[in-house]
C-alpha positions in Angstrom: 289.3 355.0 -30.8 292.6 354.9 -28.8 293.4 351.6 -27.0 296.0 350.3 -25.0 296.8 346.8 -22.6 298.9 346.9 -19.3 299.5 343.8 -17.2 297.0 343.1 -13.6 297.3 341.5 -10.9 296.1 337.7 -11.2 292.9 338.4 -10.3 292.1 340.6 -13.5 292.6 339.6 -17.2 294.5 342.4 -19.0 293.1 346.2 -18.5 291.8 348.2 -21.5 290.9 351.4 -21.5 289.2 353.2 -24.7 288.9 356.8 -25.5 285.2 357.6 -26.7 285.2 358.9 -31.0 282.4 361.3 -32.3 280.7 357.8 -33.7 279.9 356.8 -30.3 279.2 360.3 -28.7 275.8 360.1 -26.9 275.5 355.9 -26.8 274.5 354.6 -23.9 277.5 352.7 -22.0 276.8 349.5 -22.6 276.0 349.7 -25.9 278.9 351.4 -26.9 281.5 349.1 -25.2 279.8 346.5 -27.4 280.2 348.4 -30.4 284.1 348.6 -29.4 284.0 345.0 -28.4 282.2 342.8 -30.3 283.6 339.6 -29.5 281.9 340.1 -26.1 277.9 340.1 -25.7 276.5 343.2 -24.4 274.8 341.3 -21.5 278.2 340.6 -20.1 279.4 343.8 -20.9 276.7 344.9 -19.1 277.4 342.6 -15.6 281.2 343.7 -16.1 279.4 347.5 -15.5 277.3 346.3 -12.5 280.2 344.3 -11.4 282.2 347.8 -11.1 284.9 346.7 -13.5 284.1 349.3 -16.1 284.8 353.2 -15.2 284.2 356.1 -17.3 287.0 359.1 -16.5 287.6 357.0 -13.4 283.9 356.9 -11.8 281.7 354.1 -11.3 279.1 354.8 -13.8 275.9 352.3 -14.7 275.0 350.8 -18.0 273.0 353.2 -19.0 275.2 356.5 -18.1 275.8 358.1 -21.8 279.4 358.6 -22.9 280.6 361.6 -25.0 283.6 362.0 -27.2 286.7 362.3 -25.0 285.5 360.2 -22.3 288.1 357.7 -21.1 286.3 354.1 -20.5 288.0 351.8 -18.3 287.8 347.9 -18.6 289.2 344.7 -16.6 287.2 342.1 -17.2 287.4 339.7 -14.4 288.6 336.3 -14.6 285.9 333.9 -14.5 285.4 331.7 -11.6 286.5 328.2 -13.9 289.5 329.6 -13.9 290.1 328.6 -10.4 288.9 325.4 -10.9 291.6 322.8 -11.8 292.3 321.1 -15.0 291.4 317.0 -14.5 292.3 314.3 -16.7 289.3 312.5 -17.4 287.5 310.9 -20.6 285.5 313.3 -22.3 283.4 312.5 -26.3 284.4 314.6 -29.2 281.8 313.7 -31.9 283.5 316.7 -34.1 285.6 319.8 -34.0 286.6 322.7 -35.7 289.0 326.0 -35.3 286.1 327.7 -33.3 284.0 324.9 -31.7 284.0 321.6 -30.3 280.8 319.1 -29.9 280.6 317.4 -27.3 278.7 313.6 -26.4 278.2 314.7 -22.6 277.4 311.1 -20.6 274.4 310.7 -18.3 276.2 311.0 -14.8 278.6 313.5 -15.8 278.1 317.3 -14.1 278.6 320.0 -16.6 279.8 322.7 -14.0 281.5 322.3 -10.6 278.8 323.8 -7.7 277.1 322.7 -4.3 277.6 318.8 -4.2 280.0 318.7 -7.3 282.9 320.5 -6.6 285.2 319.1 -9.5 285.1 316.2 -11.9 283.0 318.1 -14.2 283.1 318.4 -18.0 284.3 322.0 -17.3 287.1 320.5 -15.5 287.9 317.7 -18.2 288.1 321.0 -20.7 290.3 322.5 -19.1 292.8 319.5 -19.1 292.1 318.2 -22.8 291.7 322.1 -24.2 294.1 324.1 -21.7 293.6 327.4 -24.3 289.5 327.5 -23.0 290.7 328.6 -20.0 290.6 331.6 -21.1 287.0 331.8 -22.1 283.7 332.2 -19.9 282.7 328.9 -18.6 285.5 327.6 -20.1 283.5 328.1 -23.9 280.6 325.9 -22.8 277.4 327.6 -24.5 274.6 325.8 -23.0 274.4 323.1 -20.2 272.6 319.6 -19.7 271.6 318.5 -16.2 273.6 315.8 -15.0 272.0 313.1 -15.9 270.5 314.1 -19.2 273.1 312.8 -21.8 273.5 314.0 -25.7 275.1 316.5 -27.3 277.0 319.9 -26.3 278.5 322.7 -28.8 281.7 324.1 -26.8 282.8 327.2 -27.8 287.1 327.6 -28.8 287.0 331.5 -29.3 285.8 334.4 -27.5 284.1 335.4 -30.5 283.0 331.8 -31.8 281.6 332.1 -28.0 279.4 335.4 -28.2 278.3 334.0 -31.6 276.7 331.0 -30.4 275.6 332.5 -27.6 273.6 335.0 -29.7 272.5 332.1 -32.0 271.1 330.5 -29.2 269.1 334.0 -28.2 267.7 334.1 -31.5 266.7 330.9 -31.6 268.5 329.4 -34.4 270.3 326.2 -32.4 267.9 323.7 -33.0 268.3 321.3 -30.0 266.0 317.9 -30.2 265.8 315.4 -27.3 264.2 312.2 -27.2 262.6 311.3 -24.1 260.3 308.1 -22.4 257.3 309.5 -20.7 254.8 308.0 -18.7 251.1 307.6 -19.7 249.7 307.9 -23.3 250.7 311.7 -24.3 247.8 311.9 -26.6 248.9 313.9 -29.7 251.7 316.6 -31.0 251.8 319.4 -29.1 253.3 322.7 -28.3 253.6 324.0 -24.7 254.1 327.0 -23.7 254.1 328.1 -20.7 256.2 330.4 -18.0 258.9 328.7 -15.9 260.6 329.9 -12.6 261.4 328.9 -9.4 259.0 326.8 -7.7 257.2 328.6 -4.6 257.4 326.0 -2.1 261.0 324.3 -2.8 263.5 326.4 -4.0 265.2 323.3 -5.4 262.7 322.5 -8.1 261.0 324.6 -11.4 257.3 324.9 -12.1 255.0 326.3 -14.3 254.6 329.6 -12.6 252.7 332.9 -13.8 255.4 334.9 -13.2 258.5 332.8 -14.9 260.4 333.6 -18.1 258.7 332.9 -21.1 259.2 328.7 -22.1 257.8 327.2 -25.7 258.4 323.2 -26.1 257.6 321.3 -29.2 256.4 317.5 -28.7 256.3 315.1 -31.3 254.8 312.0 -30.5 256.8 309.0 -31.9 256.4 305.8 -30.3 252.7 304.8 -27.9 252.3 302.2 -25.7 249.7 302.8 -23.3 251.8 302.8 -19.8 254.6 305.5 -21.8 255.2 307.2 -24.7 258.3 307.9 -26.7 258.2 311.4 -27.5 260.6 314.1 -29.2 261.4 317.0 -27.9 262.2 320.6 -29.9 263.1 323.9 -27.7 262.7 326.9 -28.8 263.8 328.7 -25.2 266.4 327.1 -23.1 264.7 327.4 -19.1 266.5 325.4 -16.4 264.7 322.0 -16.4 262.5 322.8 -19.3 261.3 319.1 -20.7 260.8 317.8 -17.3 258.8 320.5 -16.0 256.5 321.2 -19.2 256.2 317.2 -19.4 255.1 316.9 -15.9 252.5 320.4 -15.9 250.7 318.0 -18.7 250.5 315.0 -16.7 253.3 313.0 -18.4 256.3 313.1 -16.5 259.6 311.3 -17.9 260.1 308.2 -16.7 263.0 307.6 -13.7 262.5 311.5 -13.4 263.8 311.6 -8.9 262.3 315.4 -8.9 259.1 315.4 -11.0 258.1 312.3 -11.7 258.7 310.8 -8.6 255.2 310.2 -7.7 254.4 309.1 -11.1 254.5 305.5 -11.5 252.2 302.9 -13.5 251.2 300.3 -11.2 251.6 297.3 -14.0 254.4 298.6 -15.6 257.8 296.3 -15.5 259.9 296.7 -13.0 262.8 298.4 -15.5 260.5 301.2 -15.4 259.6 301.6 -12.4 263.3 301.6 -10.9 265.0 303.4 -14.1 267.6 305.8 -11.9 267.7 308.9 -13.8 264.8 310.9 -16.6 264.6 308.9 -19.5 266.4 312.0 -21.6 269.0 312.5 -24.3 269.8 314.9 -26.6 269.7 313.3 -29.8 269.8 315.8 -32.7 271.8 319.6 -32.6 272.3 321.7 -35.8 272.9 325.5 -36.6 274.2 327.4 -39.4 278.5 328.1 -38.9 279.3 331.4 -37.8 282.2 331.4 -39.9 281.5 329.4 -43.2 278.0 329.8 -43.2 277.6 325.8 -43.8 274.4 324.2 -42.0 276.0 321.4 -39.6 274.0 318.7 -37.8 275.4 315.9 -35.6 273.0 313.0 -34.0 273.7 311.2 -31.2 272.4 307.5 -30.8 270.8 306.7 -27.3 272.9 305.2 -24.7 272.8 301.9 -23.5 270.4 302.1 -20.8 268.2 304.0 -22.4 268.3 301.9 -25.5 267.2 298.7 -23.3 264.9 300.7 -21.4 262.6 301.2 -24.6 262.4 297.2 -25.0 260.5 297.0 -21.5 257.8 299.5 -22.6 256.9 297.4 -24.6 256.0 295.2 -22.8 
């Protein structure tokens, strides 16, 4: 493999272009740019193809086009759209960090990306002032997301290749994330749920339970009844935008304080601290996985905030 970097415009990190070897004669594009660099996923690799900044002897080619040996590959991967975004100075909680990751105690209220309605003040932002060197990684390293105001823990990648590892850890499954959530009604027994998630058909703005979403498997341990709610635990084995609220509320027990779907959910004789709790009763307690680079199984736990905390003393009442 040949290789060599020459300096973009702004709008492009640096340009690579790679001259196909025997070993990779006949792979399919995309797999063979991820062969040649493997501290990117080949699911970006294969957007960067779609995205038309990857040619093969200076043609637009698809992810599937086969290379031989003397083709000359083309790369600029783009800069991602965070990059843009300006660096803020505002509080963010580093429970621990390493040379390749940071973990992160995200607050309830606190936007993980700027978007529609949340244009900066993010954690992304706060990153980018506290860590200036993720600004050169996608998302600014962040691996997974939390709605706003679902508090708990974050892993934060520091390395492109600490980044595509976690990434693919997450992918196969081996991040164990836990939440603990308040739910209302008596949620009868431990459970699994599985069932497809996607857009719901009606409003674009909420998920549902839909026959033709992506594959979604939750794990529910019951910990805590009291008739009215039920503190539950939460284990996911798939990641799906929404995922506790939307399997809680398909069984009949939406979270507590939930504005989206739980909204019509409400115990007539439960206190009034339920009833009026201003966000889902969620937090991510518990995140562990094996180190990409030592090997050593970590695990952090994060207590539940304040409100929440209090919150549990009116149900039981």
């Amino acid at each position: 493999m040949n290789a060599h970097y020459t300096q973009t415009t702004p709008a492009q990190k640096d340009e690579l272009t790679f001259t196909i070897a025997q070993d990779h004669s006949g792979e399919r594009l995309d797999l063979a740019l991820a062969g040649l660099l493997p501290e990117h996923s080949r699911n970006r690799i294969k957007q960067w193809i779609e995205s038309g900044f990857v040619r093969v002897n200076q043609k637009p080619v698809l992810p599937k086009t086969k290379v031989l040996t003397g083709d000359v590959i083309w790369v600029a991967p783009p800069v991602e759209p965070h990059a843009l975004n300006l660096p803020q100075d505002h509080e963010i909680f580093i429970v621990d960090e390493t040379e390749g990751y940071l973990i992160i105690d995200k607050p309830a209220g606190v936007t993980v990306h700027p978007g529609a309605g949340n244009p900066d003040h993010t954690l992304l932002n706060a990153l980018l002032f506290h860590r200036p060197m993720l600004a050169n990684l996608p998302r600014a390293g962040i691996v997974h997301r939390l709605d706003k105001d679902t508090g708990g823990l974050m892993v934060v990648a520091k390395t492109e290749t600490m980044h595509t590892a976690l990434v693919r850890a997450l992918a196969n499954r081996t991040v164990k994330r836990e939440y603990t959530a308040l739910v209302w009604g008596d949620f009868p027994r431990d459970a699994v749920i599985e069932a497809p998630i996607g857009r719901h058909p009606k409003d674009r703005v909420k998920m549902a339970v839909v026959s033709r979403g992506k594959p979604a498997r939750t794990h529910v341990f019951v910990q805590q009844r009291w008739g009215r709610v039920t503190l539950i635990t939460c284990r996911l084995e798939t990641g799906r935008t929404h995922q506790i609220r939307v399997h809680c509320a398909a069984m009949g027990h939406p979270l507590v304080g939930d504005p989206v779907y739980g909204k019509t959910t409400v115990v007539k004789d439960a206190p009034d601290a339920l009833k009026t709790f201003k966000r889902q009763a969620l937090h991510a307690t518990r995140l562990a996985f094996s180190d990409p680079v030592s090997g050593e199984n970590r695990e952090w736990v994060s207590p539940l905030p304040e409100d929440f905390a209090a919150l549990l003393a009116f149900a039981q009442k």
